[in-house]
C-alpha positions as CSV (number, residue, x, y, z in Angstrom):
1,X,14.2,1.3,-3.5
2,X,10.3,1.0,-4.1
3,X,7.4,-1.4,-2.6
4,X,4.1,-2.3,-4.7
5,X,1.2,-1.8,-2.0
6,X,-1.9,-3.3,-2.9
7,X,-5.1,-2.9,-1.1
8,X,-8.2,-4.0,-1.8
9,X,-12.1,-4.3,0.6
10,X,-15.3,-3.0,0.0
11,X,-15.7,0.6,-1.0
12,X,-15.6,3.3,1.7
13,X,-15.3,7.0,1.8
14,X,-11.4,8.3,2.2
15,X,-9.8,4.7,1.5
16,X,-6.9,6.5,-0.8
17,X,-6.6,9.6,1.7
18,X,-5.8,6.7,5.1
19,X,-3.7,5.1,3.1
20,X,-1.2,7.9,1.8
21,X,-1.7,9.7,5.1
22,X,0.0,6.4,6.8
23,X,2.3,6.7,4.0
24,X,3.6,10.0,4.3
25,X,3.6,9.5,8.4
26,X,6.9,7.4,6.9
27,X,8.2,9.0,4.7
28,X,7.1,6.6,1.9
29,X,6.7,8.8,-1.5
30,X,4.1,7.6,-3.8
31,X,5.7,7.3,-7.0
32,X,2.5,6.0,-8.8
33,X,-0.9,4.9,-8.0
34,X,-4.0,3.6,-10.1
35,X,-7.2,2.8,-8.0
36,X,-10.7,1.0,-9.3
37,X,-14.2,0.7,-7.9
38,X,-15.7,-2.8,-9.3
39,X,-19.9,-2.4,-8.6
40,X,-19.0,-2.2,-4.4
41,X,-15.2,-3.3,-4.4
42,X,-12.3,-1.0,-4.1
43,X,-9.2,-2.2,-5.6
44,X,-5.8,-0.2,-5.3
45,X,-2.4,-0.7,-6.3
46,X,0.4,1.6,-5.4
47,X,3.8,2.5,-6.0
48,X,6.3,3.8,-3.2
49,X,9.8,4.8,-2.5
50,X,10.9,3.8,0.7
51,X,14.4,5.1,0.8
52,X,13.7,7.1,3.4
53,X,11.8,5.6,5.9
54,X,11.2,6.4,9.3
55,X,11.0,2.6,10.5
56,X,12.1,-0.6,9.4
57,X,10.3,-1.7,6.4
58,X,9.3,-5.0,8.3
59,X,7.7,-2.4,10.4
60,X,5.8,-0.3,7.8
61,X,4.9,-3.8,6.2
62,X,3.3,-4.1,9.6
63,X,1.4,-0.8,9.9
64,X,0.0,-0.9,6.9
65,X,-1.8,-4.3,7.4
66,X,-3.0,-3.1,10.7
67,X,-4.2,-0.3,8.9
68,X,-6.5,-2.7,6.5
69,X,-7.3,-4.2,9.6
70,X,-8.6,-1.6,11.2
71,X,-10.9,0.0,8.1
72,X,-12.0,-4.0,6.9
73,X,-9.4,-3.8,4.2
74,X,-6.4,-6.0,3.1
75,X,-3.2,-4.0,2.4
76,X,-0.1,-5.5,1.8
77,X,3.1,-4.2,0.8
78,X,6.2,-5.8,-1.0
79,X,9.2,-4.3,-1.7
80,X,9.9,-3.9,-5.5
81,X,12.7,-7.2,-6.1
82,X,10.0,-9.5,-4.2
83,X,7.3,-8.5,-7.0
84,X,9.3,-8.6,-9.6
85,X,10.8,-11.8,-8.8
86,X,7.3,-13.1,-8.4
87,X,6.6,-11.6,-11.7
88,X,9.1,-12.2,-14.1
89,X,8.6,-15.2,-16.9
């Protein structure tokens, strides 16, 4: 199974480096990643397998967003049938 983790806040030294630290801590793989710098805006949109998780995925859903919180960013993370659903035509 894989997530799509989007984050996105103002540009800041070691954005990419918190965020696969956190998931690595959980033994999420990232599978893919592209990341952008608009003028002052970071934008970042990863792709994860969390087959083997340490926690709930509710939980590293959770973790993640605090995360943002804590570094003024918004992270969110969806697990792969949700986007695609969203997604699909």
């Amino acid at each position: 199974m894989k997530s799509v983790i989007t984050v996105t806040g103002k540009d800041t030294k070691g954005i990419i480096a918190k965020v696969s630290t956190r998931c690595a801590d959980f033994g999420a793989n990232i599978v893919d990643i592209s990341q952008s710098v608009l003028q002052d805006y970071f934008a970042m949109m990863m792709l994860v397998e969390i087959d083997e998780l340490s926690i709930s995925f509710g939980d590293f859903v959770d973790e993640l967003r605090l995360l943002g919180e804590q570094n003024g960013l918004l992270i969110q993370a969806m697990h792969e049938d949700i986007f695609n659903s969203m997604h699909r035509i």
